[in-house]
C-alpha positions in Angstrom: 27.5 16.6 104.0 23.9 15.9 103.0 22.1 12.8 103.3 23.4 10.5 100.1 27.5 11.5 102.1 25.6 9.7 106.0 24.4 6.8 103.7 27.6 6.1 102.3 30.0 6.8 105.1 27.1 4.7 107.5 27.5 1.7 104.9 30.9 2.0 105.6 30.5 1.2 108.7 28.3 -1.8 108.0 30.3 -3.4 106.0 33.3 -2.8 108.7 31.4 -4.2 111.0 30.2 -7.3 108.7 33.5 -7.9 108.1 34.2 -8.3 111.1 31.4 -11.1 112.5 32.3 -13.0 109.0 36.4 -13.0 110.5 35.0 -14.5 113.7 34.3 -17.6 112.1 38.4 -17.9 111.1 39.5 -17.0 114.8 39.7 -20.4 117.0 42.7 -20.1 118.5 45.0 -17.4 120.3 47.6 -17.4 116.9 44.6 -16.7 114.5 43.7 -13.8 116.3 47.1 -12.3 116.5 48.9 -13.9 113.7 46.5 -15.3 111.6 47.5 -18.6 112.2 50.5 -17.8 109.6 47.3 -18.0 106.6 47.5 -14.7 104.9 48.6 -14.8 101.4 51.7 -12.2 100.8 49.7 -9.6 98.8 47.1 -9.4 101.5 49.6 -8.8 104.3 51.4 -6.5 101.7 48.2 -4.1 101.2 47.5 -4.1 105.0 50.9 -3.4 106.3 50.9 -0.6 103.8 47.4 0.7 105.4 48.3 0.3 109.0 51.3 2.5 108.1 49.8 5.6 108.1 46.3 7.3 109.3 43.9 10.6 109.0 47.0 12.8 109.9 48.1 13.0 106.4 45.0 15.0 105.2 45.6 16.9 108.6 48.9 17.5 109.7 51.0 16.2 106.6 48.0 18.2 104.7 49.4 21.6 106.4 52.9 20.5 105.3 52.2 19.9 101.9 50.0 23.1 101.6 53.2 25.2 103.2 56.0 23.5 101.5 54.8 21.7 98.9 56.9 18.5 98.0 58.9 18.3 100.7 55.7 16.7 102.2 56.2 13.1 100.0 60.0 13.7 99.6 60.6 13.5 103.6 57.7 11.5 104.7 56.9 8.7 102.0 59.4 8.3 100.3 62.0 7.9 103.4 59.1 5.0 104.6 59.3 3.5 100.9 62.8 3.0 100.7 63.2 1.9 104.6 60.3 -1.0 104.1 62.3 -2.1 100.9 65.6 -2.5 103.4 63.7 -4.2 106.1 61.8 -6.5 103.8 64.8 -8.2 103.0 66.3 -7.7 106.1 64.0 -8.2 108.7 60.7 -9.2 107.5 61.9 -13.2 107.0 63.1 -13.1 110.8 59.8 -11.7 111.6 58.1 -14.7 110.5 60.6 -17.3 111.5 59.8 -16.5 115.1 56.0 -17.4 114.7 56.7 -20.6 112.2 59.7 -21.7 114.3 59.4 -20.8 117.9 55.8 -20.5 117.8 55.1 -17.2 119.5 51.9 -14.9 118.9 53.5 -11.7 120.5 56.3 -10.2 118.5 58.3 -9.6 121.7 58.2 -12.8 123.2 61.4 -14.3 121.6 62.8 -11.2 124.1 63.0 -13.6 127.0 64.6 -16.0 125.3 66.7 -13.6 123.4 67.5 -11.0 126.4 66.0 -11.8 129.8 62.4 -10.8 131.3 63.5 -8.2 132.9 64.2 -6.6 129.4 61.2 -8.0 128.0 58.9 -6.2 130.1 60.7 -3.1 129.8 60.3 -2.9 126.3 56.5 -4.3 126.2 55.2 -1.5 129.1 56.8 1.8 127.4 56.0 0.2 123.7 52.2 0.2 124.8 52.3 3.3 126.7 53.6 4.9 123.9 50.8 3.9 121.7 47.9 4.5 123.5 49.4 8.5 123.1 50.6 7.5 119.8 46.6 6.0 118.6 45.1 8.6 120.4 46.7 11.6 118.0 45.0 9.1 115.4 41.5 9.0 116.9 41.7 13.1 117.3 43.0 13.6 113.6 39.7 12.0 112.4 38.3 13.3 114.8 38.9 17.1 113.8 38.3 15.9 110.4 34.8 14.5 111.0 33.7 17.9 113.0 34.7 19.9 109.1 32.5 18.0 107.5 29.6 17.1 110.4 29.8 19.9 113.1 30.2 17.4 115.1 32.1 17.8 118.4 36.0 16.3 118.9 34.9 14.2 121.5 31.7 12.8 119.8 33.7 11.9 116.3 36.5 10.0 118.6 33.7 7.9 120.0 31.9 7.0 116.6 35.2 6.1 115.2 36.7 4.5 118.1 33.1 2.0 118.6 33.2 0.8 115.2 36.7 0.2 115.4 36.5 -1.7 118.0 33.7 -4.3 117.1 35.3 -5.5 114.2 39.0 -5.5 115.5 37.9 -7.2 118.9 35.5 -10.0 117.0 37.9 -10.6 114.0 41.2 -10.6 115.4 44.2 -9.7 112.6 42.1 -11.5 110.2 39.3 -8.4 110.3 42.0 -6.2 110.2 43.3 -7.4 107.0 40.2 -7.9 105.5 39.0 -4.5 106.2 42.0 -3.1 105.4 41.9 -4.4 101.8 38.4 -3.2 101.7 40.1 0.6 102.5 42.6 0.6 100.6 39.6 -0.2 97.6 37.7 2.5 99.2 40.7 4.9 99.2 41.8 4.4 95.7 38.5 5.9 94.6 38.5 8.4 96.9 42.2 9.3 96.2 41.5 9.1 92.2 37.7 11.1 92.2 39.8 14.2 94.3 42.7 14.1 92.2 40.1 14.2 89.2 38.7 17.0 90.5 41.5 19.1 91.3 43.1 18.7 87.6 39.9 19.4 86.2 39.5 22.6 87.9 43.3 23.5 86.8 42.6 23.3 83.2 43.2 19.3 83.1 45.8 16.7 82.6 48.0 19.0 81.8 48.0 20.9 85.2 50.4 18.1 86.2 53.4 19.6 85.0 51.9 23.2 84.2 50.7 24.3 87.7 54.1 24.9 89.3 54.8 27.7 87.4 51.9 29.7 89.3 52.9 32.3 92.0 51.3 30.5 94.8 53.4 27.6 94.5 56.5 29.6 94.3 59.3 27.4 96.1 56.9 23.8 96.3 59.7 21.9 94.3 62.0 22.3 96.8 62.7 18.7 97.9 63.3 20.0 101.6 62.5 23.3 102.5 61.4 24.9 106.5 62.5 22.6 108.9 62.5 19.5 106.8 66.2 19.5 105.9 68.2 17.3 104.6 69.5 16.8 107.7 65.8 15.7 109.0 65.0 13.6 105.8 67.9 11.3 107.0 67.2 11.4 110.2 63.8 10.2 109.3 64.8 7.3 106.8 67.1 5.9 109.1 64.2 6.2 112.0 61.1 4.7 109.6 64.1 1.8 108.8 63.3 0.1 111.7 59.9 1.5 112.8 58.2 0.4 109.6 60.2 -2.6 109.2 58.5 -4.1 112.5 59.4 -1.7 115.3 55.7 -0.9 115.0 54.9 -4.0 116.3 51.4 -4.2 114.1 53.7 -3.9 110.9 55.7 -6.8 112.5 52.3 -9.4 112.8 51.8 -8.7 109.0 55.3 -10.5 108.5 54.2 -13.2 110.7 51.1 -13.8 109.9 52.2 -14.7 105.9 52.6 -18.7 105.3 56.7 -18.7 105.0 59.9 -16.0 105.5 59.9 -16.0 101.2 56.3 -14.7 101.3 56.6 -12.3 104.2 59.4 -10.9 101.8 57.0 -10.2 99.2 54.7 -8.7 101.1 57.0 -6.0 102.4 58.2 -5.2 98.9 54.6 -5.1 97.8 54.0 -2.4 100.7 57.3 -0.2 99.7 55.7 0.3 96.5 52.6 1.5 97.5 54.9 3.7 99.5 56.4 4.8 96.7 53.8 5.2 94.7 49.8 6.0 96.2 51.3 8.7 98.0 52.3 11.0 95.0 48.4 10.8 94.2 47.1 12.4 97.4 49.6 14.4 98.0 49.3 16.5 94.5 46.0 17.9 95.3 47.1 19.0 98.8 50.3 20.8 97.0 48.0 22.6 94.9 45.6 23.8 97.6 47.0 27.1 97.9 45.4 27.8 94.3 42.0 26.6 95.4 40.8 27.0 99.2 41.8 29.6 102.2 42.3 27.8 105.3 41.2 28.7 108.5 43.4 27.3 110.5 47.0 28.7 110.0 48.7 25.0 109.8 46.8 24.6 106.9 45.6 21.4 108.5 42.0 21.8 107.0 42.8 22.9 103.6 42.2 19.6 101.9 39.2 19.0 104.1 37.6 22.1 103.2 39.0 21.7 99.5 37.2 18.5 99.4 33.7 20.3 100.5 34.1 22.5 97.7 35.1 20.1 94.4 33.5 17.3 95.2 30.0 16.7 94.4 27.6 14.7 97.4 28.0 11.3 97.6 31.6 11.3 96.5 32.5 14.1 99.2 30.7 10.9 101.2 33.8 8.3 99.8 36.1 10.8 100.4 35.2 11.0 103.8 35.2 7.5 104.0 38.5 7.4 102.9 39.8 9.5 105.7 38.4 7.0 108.0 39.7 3.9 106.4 43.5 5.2 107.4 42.4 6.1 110.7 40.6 2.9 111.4 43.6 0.8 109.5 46.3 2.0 111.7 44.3 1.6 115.1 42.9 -1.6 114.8 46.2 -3.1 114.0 48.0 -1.2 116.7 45.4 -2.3 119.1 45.2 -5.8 117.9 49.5 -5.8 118.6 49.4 -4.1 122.1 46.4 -6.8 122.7 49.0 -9.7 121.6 52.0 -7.6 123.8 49.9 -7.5 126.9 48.4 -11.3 126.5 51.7 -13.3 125.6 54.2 -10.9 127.9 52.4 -8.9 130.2 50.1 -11.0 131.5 52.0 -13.9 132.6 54.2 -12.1 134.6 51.3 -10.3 136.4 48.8 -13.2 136.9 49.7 -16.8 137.8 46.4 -17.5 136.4 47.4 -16.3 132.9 50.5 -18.8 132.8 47.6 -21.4 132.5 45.3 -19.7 130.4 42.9 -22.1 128.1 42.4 -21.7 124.6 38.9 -20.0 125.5 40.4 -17.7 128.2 43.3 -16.7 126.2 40.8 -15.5 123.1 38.7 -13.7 126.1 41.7 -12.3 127.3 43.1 -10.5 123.7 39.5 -9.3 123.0 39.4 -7.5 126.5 42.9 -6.2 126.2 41.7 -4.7 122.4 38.6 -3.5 124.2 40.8 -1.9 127.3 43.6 -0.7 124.8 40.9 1.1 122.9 39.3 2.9 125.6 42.4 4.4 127.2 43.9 5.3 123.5 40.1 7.1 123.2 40.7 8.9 126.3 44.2 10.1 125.3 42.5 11.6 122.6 40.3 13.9 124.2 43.7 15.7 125.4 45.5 15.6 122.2 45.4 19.6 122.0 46.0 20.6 125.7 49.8 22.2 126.2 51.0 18.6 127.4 51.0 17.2 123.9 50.5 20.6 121.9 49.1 19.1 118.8 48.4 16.4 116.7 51.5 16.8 114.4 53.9 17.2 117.3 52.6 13.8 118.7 52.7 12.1 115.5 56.6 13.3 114.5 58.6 14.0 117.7 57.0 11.6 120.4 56.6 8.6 118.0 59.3 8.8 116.0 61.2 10.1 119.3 60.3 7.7 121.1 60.0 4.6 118.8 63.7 4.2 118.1 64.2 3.3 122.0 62.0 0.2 121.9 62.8 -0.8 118.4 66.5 -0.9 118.6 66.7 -3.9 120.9 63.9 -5.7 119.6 64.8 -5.1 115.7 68.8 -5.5 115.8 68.0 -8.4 118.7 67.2 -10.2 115.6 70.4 -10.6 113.7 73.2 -12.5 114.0 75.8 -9.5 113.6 74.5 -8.6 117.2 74.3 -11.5 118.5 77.2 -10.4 121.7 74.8 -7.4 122.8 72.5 -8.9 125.5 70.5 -7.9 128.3 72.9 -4.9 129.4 73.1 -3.4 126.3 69.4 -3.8 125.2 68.3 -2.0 129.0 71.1 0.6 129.4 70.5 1.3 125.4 66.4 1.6 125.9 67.0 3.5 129.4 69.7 6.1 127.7 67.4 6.8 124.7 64.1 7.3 126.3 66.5 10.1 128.5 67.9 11.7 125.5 64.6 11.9 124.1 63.4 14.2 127.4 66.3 15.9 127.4 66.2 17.2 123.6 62.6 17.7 123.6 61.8 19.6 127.3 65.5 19.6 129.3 67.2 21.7 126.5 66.1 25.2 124.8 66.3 25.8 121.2 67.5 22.3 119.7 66.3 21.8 116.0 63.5 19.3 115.2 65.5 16.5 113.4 68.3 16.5 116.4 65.1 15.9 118.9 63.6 12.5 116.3 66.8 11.3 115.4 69.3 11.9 118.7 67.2 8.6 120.9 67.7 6.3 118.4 71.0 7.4 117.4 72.2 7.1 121.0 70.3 3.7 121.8 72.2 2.1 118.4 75.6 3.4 119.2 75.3 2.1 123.1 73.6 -1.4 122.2 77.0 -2.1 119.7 79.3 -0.8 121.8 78.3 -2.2 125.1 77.7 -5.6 123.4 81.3 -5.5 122.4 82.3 -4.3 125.5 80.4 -7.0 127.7 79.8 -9.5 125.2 76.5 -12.0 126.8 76.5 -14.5 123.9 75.6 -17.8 125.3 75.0 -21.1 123.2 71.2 -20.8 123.8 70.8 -17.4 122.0 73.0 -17.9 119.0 70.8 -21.1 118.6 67.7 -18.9 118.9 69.2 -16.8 116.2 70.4 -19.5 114.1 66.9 -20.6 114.1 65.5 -17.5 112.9 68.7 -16.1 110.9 68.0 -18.6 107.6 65.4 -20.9 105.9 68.3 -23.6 106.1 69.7 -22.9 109.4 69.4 -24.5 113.5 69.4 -28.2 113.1 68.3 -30.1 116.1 70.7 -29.2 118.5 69.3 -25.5 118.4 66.0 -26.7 118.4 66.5 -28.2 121.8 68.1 -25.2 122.7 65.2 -23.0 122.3 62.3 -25.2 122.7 61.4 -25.0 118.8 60.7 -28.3 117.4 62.5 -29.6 114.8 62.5 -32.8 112.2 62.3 -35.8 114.6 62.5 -34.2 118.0 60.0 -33.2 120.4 58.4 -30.2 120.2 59.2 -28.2 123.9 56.9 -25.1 122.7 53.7 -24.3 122.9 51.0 -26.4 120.5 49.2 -23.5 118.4 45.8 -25.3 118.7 45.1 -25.4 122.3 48.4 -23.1 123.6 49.0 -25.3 126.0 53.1 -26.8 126.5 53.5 -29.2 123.6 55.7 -32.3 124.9 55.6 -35.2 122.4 54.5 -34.1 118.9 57.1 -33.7 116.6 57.4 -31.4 114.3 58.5 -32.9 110.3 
């Protein structure tokens, strides 16, 4: 990088951080910071949950996985997310934003109480965040590593640029900022994707290289849809695990449903996002599929082969965009993850720690989420710096096998808590199911020798789904208060009034027994028309 790349990724930064203190002014209450206050038109919250769904570890560890094998990179990554957004857009995403514009919650996991117990609220809010401060700080270090190709800069000094400006923006702007900006990204990464992709057919002989340049020696086998240890098997494994992860397991892909105006909208969005899925992806992948034609990594992952592929096509000032790109992805996912573990730790943690935060004021509440972003970020900054010791072997291995691992878990209860068809599994089956999958995932992953990859994503999820059903049916805990709560949330025509009473959601005529979005204090005589 020369001086005209430092301008442009520094203006970058600016404008992040202008973005930012202009999002401030939107942000007067607890819900706008974590929901928006249910503002954001549909194709806004469709362009950011597709850019909080995925960071700087596709041009690092997805880059070695396309540079090895070629298509099997988009065809069990992507494409698996594409077509599991598309089933949870319809299937989840109207829930998702029924429990902000009916029960009025800012936290995606506080219907748990009402839905399970506390007990298994907390359970599921304190190994959801601890998993992603591991989970953000693979993130930080991916950009990280990318940063030093390019800079020379150490690990440790790119984590704490990236992570700074990440967190001015995110902790000022709330969920707001983090749309905003992400829309700005995705603008900034559509360039970037084009201007490489540009480059790499012009130095194949053209347009043309699209179809011509698999018939080269040194993409011998890259059709393969699967190939190495991305199976069929694992490609299955994998949709059925980014079904519920990307439909709102990952709880910042969850507040982009909520924070959309009505369930219709939040059903747009999340189509919008499957076919960016299915679509932007193909783009970048193609020049890292052709990388074996055009650079030599140094690394035997092939992790830097599009970064060092980059340094040698791209002229200065674009290699600068492109650079920028890699940090829009980075910064996208983090921001949003920290803005949702700030909303988990605020709305569910908190109150069961602190008396005082039962009684939070409006102004506390807002000091409380920015200091829980600020906190979140730190410690995920931290992880970072130990991304690469033998504890968590490398970035890839945190990315696939603890996230995905690990995800299915927490997701399960919180994702099928939310329909009807489950409605007899309760507080048993949502703890015993979390409990038995976070087991199977130690078990698989450091208790046995030898087992494959896709048995060690896919066997905690599969084993937390098949106990949640079957111990619901087995102790049924249905009570009239939950199936109102899920009437409430099941349909735009559902509840009536007696499930509003049931669960403290107001409804036509009766008094509101929630908690007024304005000031966040208990709401007792305004109804709700």
């Amino acid at each position: 990088m020369n001086s005209l790349d430092w301008v442009v990724l520094i203006g970058y930064f600016g404008v992040m951080v202008a973005i930012g203190i202009w999002s401030h002014k939107r942000v007067d209450t607890v819900s706008d910071f974590f929901t928006a206050g249910g503002r954001m038109p549909w194709w806004l919250s469709g362009i950011s949950h597709h850019m909080s769904g995925y960071s700087a570890v596709m041009f690092t560890g997805y880059a070695g996985i396309a540079y090895t094998y070629g298509v099997t990179s988009y065809v069990t990554w992507s494409f698996p997310i594409a077509i599991g957004i598309a089933i949870g857009a319809h299937l989840f995403a109207p829930r998702l934003n029924r429990l902000r514009s009916r029960l009025r919650v800012a936290s995606p996991l506080e219907y748990l109480k009402d839905r399970y117990n506390l007990p298994t609220q907390q359970a599921l809010a304190w190994s959801g965040v601890l998993l992603k401060i591991v989970d953000v700080g693979a993130k930080w270090a991916a950009i990280a590593t990318l940063l030093s190709v390019f800079t020379g800069i150490s690990l440790n000094q790119g984590i704490l640029i990236t992570g700074v400006v990440t967190g001015v923006y995110c902790t000022v702007g709330g969920l707001w900022a983090d749309a905003l900006t992400e829309l700005g990204q995705f603008v900034i990464q559509f360039l970037a994707g084009i201007a490489m992709l540009v480059a790499v057919l012009g130095e194949l002989g053209g347009f043309s290289a699209l179809w011509t340049v698999w018939d080269r020696p040194e993409l011998q086998g890259h059709t393969a849809p699967t190939a190495g240890p991305y199976t069929l098997t694992f490609l299955l494994a994998y949709l059925f695990i980014k079904t519920f992860e990307y439909s709102g397991g990952m709880w910042n892909q969850a507040q982009r449903y909520m924070a959309t105006p009505s369930a219709r909208e939040a059903t747009r969005s999340g189509r919008l996002s499957a076919v960016l899925w299915f679509v932007w992806p193909l783009v970048l992948f193609f020049p890292m599929w052709c990388a074996p034609l055009l650079v030599d990594p140094k690394k035997p992952d092939g992790s830097d082969a599009y970064a060092l592929m980059t340094e040698q096509l791209l002229p200065h000032g674009l290699l600068g965009l492109v650079v920028v790109g890699f940090f829009s992805h980075t910064m996208a996912m983090c921001s949003s993850d920290a803005n949702a573990i700030a909303a988990v730790f605020t709305r569910d943690i908190a109150p069961v720690l602190s008396k005082a935060a039962r009684s939070w004021t409006q102004r506390a509440g807002l000091l409380a989420a920015r200091w829980s972003t600020i906190a979140f970020l730190g410690l995920s900054m931290a992880v970072a710096t130990q991304v690469n010791s033998p504890t968590f072997k490398d970035i890839i291995t945190v990315v696939i096998k603890w996230v995905a691992g690990l995800m299915g878990p927490i997701a399960i209860p919180f994702m099928l808590g939310l329909l009807r068809t489950f409605r007899k599994s309760g507080p048993t089956a949502a703890l015993v199911s979390w409990a038995a999958g976070l087991f199977v995932f130690w078990l698989t992953n450091y208790g046995l020798d030898g087992v494959e990859l896709q048995i060690q994503i896919v066997s905690p999820l599969a084993t937390s789904l098949v106990l949640y059903v079957l111990i619901g049916y087995a102790k049924p805990e249905d009570t009239p208060e939950r199936d109102a709560l899920l009437d409430r949330i099941g349909s735009d025509g559902g509840g009536g009034a007696a499930s509003a009473i049931a669960v403290g959601v107001p409804e036509a005529g009766v008094p509101a027994q929630g908690r007024d979005e304005r000031t966040d204090r208990p709401r007792t005589d305004e109804p709700m028309g």
